[in-house]
C-alpha positions as CSV (number, residue, x, y, z in Angstrom):
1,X,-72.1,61.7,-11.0
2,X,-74.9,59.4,-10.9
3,X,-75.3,56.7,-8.6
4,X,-74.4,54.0,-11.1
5,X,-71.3,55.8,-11.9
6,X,-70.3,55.4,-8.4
7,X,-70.9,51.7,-7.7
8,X,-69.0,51.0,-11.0
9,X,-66.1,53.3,-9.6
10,X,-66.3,51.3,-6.0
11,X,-66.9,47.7,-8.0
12,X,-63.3,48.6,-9.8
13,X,-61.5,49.7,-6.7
14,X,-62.2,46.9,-4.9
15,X,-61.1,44.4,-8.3
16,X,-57.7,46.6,-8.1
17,X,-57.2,46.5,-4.2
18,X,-57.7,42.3,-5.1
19,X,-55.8,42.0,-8.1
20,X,-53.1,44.1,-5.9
21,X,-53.4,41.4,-3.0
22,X,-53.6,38.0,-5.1
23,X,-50.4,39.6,-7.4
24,X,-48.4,40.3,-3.5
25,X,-49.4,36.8,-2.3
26,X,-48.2,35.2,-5.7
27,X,-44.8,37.1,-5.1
28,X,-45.2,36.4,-1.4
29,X,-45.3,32.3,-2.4
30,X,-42.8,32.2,-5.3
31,X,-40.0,34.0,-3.0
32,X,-40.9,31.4,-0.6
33,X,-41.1,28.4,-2.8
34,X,-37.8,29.9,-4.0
35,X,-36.3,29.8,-0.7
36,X,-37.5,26.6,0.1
37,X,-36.2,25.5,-3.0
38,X,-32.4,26.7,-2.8
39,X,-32.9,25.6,1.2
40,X,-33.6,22.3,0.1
41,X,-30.9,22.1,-2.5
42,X,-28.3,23.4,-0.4
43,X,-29.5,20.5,2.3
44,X,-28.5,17.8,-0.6
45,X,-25.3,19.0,-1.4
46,X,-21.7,17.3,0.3
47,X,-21.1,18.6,3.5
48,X,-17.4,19.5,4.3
49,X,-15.6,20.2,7.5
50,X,-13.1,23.2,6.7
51,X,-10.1,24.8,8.5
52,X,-8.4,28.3,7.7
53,X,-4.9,28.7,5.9
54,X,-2.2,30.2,8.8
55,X,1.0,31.7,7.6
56,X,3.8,30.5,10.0
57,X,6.3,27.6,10.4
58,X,6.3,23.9,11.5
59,X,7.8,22.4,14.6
60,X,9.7,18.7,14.3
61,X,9.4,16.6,17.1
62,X,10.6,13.5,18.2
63,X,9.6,11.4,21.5
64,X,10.4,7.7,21.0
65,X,12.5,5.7,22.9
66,X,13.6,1.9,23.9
67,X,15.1,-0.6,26.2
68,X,18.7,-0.7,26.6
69,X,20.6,-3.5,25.4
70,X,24.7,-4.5,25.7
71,X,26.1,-4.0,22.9
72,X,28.5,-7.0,23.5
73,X,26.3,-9.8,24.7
74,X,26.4,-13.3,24.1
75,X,23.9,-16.2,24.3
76,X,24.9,-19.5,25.2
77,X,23.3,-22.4,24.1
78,X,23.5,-25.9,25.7
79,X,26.0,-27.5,23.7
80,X,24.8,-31.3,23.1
81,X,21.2,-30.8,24.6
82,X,21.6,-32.6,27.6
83,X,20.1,-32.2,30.8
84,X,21.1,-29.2,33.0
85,X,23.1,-30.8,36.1
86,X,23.5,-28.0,38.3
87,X,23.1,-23.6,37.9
88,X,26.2,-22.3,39.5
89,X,25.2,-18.5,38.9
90,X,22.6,-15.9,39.7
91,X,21.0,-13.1,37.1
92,X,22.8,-9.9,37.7
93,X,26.0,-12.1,39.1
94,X,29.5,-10.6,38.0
95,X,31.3,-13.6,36.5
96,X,35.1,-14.0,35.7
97,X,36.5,-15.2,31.6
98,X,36.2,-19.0,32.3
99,X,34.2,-19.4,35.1
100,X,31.9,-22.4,34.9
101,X,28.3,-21.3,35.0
102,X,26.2,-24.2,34.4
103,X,27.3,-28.0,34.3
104,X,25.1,-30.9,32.3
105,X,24.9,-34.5,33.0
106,X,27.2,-36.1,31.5
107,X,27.0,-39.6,32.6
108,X,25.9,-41.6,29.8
109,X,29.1,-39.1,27.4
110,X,31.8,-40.6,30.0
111,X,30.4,-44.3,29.9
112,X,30.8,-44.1,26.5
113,X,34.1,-42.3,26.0
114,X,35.0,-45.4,29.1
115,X,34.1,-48.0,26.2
116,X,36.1,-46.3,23.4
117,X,39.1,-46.3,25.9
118,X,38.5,-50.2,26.6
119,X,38.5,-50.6,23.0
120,X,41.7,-49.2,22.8
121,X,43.3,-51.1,25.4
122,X,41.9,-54.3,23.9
123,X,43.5,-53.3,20.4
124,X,46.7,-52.8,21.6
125,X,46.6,-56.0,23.3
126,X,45.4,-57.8,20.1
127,X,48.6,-55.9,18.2
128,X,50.8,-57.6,20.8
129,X,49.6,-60.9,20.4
130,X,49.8,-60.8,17.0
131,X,53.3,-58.9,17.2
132,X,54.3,-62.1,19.3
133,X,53.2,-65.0,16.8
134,X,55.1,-62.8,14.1
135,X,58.0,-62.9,16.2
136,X,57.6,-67.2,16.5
137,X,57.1,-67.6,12.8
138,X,60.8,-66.6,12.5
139,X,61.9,-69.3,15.2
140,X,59.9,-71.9,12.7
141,X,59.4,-73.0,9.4
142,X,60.2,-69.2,7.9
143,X,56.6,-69.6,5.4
144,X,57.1,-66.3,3.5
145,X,53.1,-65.7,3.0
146,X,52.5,-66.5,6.9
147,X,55.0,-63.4,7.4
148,X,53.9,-61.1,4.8
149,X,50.0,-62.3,5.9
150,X,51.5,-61.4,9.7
151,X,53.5,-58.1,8.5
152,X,49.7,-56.7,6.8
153,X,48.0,-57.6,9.8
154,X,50.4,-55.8,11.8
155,X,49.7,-52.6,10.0
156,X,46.2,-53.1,9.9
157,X,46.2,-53.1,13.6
158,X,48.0,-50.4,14.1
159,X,45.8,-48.5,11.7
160,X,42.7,-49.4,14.1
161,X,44.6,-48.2,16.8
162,X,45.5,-44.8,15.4
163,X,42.0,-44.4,14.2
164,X,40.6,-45.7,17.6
165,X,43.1,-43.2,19.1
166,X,41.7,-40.1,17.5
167,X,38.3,-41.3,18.0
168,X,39.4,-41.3,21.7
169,X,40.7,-38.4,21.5
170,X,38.0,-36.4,20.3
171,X,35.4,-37.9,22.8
172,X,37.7,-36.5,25.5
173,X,37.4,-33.3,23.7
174,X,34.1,-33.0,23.4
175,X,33.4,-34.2,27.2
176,X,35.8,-31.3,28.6
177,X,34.0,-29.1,26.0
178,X,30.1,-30.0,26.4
179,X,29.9,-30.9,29.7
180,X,29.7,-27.5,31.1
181,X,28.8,-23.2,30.2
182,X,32.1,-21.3,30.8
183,X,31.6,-17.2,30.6
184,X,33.5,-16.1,27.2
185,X,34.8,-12.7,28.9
186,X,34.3,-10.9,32.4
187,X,30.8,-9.5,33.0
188,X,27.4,-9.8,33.7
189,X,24.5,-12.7,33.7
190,X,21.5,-10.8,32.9
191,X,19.1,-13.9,32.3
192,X,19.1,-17.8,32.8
193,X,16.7,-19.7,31.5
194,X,18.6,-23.6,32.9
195,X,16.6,-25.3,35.0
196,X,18.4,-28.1,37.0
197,X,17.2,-31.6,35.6
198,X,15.9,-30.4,32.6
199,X,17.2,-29.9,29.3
200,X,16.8,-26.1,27.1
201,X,13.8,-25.7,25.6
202,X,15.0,-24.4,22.2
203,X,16.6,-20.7,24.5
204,X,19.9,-20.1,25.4
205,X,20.9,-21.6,29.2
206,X,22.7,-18.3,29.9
207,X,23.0,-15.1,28.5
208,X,26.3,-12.7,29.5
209,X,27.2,-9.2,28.4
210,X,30.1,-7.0,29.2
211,X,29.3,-4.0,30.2
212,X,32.5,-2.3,28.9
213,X,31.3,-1.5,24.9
214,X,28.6,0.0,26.3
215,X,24.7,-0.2,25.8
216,X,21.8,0.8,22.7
217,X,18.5,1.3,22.1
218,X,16.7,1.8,18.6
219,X,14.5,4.3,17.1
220,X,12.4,4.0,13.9
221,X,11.6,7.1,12.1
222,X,10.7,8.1,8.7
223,X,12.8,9.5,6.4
224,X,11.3,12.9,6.7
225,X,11.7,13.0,10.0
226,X,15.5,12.5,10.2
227,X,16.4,15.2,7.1
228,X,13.9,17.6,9.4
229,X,16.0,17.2,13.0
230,X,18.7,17.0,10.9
231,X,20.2,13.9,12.7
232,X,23.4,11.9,11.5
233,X,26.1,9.8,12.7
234,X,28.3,11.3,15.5
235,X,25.2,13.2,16.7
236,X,24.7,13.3,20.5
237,X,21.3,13.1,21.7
238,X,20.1,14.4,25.7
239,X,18.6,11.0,27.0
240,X,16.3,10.5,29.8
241,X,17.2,6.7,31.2
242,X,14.9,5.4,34.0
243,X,17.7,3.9,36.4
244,X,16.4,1.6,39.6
245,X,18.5,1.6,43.0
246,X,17.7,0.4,46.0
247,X,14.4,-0.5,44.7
248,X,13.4,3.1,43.5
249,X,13.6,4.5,40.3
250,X,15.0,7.8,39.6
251,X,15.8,9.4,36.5
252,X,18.8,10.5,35.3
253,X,19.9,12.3,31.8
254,X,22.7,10.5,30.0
255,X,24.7,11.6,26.5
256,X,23.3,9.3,24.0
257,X,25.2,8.5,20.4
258,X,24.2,8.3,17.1
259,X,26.7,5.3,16.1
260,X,24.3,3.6,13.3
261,X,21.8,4.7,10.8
262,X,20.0,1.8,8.2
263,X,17.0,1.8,6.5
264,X,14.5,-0.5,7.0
265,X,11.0,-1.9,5.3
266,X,8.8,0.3,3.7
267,X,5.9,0.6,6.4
268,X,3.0,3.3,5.0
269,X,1.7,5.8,2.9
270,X,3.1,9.0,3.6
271,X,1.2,10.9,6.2
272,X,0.0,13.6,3.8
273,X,-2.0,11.3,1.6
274,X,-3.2,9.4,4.6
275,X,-6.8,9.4,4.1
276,X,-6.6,9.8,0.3
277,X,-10.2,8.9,-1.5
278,X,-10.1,7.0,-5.1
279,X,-8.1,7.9,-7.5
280,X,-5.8,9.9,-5.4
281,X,-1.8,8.6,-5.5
282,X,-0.1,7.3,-2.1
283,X,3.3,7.6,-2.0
284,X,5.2,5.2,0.1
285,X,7.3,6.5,3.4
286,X,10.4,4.6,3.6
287,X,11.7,3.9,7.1
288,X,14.9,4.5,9.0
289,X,16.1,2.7,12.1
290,X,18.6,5.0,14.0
291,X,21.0,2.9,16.8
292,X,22.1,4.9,19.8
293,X,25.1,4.0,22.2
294,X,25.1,4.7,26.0
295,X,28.2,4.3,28.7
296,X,27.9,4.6,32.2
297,X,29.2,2.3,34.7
298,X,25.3,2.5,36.3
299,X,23.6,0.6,33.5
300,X,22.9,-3.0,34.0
301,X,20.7,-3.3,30.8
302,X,16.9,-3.6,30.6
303,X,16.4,0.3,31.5
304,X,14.2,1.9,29.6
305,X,15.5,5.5,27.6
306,X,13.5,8.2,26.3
307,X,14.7,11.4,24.2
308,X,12.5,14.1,23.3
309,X,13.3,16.3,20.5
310,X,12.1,19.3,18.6
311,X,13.7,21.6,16.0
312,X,11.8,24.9,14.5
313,X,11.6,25.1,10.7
314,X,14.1,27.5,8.8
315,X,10.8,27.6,6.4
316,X,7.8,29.3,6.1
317,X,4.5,29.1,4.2
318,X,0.9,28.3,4.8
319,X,0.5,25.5,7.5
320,X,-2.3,22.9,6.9
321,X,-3.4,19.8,8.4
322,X,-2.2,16.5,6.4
323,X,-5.8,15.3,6.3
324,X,-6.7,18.3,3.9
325,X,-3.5,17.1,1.3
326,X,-4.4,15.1,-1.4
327,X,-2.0,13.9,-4.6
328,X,-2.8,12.6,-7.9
329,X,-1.5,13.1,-11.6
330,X,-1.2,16.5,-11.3
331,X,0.7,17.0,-8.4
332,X,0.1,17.3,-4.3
333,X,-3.3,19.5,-4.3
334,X,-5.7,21.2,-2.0
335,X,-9.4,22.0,-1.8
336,X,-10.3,25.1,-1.2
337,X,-14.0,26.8,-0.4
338,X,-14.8,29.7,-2.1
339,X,-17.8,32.3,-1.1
340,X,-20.0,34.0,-3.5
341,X,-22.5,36.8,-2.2
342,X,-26.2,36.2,-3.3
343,X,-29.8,38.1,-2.8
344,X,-30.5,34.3,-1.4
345,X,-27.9,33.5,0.5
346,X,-24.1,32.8,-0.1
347,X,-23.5,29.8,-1.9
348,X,-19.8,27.7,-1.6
349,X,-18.1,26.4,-4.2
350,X,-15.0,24.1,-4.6
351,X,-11.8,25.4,-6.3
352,X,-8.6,22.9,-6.9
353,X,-5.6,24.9,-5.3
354,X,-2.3,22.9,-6.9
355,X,0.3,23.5,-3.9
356,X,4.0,22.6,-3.5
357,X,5.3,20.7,0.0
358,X,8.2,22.6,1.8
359,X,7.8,20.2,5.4
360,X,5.7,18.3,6.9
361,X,5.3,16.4,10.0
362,X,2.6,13.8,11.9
363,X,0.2,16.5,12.0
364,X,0.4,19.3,9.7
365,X,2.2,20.3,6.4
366,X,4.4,23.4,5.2
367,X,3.1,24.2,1.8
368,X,4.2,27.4,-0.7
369,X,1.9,29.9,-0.5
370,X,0.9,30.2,-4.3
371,X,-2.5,30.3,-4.4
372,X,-4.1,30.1,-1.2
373,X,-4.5,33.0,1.2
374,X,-4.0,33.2,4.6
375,X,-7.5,32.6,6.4
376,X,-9.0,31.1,3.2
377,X,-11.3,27.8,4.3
378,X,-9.4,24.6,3.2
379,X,-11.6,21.7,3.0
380,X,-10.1,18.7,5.6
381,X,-13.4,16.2,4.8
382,X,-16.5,16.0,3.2
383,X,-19.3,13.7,3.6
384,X,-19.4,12.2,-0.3
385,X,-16.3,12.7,-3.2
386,X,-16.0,16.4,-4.1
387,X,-14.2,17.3,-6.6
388,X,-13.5,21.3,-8.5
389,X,-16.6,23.3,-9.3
390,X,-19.0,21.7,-6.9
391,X,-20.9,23.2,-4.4
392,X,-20.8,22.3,-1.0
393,X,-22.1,23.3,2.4
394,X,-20.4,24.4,5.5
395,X,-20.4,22.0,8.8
């Protein structure tokens, strides 16, 4: 081969070896641009915050609690606002049916009923006097119109005088009555707001309960809630009542009642749709106020009760957070995050799981498990409104 032969062989080598190298360096850049590409794409897409579908069943729980009231207790007002003479009892002070408890000043009420009396007295004097000049007119002349004019005016006196009688009467009345507090029934002061001198300030002077009917406190609970613990009427409840003596508290566990159950306003959404986005339904929770009776001859009133309670579903299904339930025409839905495999990368995309409520609680909810798996992601949040189809990205 001659010499030109050669260079022409080397002088296409060399074009190969750089066609070869410029073609792997074009590959080399468009994988890379590729990558970049889907990299940057997936950056821009909703991030969501996801948890995995358990199998298993819910616990209900209750902790609440309240102050214990009497049930019988009565406030007593000051009767005719006047000013508060003397405080005869003490808070906590056991006081007897009719025992006087506060006393008003009453000065000014018996000056007056002393002028109504007067009155009175002056009335039936006038009726005498006039009884007496009736009694001449017969010794005299006998003018038929000066008796029948005396015989009216007669009348009309004694008229005044029944009138000014009952009028009397009812002052006296009203002294005995508003001049003083009298307890309605044995028990107990528990507060006194009388202050000698002064007169009430729109509050009862006294307030007395009997300690006999016993004493409640009130719990408000959702609807839910109750049908779950599977509370009613009759029900007695383990109930942990602080109790102070000698200065110390102790705690001691008391039987606690379930004598009353009513409902009450409608307060919120219910906690599954809490944290619904646009568009989505919220369904309102209605309210229940359950009333529970304690007796034991160691309660004074104003102890504080506490009852904790927890009952294990008969139910079971997938358990999911309320955050990740959502509602809307359609029915009470999840999201949840499928995978699919790629040369790339795996991308994740959003699928609309339609899912029926069994329970639910504060915290999580007790769905069916048609169509979600157990460990499949369910989406709780997102960073911007997903909805089925999209693509997302993993916190």
């Amino acid at each position: 081969m001659s010499v030109a032969g050669l260079q022409e062989d080397n002088h296409d080598r060399k074009r190969k070896q750089v066609v070869k190298r410029i073609s792997i360096l074009f590959i080399v850049v468009l994988a890379v641009l590729t990558l970049f590409s889907n990299t940057f794409e997936s950056l821009m897409l909703p991030k969501v915050i996801t948890e995995k579908a358990v199998s298993g069943s819910l616990d209900h729980k209750l902790v609440g609690g309240g102050i214990l009231r009497p049930i019988l207790e009565v406030k007593l007002m000051n009767p005719a606002g006047w000013k508060v003479s003397k405080v005869l009892v003490k808070e906590g002070a056991q006081v007897r049916k009719g025992q006087t408890l506060v006393t008003y000043d009453s000065i000014t009420a018996e000056r007056e009923l002393q002028d109504e009396k007067a009155n009175l007295k002056k009335q039936h004097i006038e009726l005498q006097t006039i009884q007496d000049q009736f009694i001449a007119s017969f010794t005299g002349d006998r003018d038929e119109m000066k008796l029948r004019s005396a015989s009216r005016d007669i009348h009309t006196r004694k008229l005044d005088i029944e009138i000014q009688t009952r009028k009397v009467n009812e002052r006296s009345r009203q002294l005995a009555k508003q001049n003083r507090i009298a307890a309605p029934f044995d028990g107990i002061v528990t507060k006194i707001h009388a202050v000698e001198g002064l007169a009430s300030a729109g509050e009862p002077d006294v307030v007395v309960s009997n300690s006999s009917g016993g004493y409640f406190f009130e719990l408000t609970m959702d609807t839910a809630r109750l049908t779950n613990l599977a509370l009613t009427i009759g029900d007695i409840v383990q109930t942990e009542v602080q109790i102070t003596q000698q200065t110390e508290k102790q705690s001691r566990q008391l039987d606690a009642t379930i004598t009353e159950i009513k409902d009450t306003a409608v307060r919120s959404s219910d906690p599954v749709a809490a944290g619904s986005s646009a568009g989505e339904i919220s369904v309102p929770q209605v309210y229940k106020i359950v009333r529970l009776k304690i007796i034991d001859k160691s309660l004074r009133g104003g102890e504080e009760a506490r009852i904790t309670l927890m009952k294990r579903s008969h139910q079971e299904g997938m358990i999911i957070s309320n955050q990740a339930i959502h509602r809307d025409r359609e029915g009470t839905y999840v999201y949840v995050v499928d995978e699919q495999m790629g040369l790339l990368g795996n991308a994740f995309t959003v699928r609309k799981a339609l899912v029926t409520i069994l329970e639910s609680n504060d915290k999580v909810t007790l769905v069916q498990p048609d169509g979600i798996y157990e460990q499949e992601l369910i989406i709780m949040n997102s960073s911007e409104p997903i909805q089925n189809g999209n693509r997302v990205r993993l916190q």
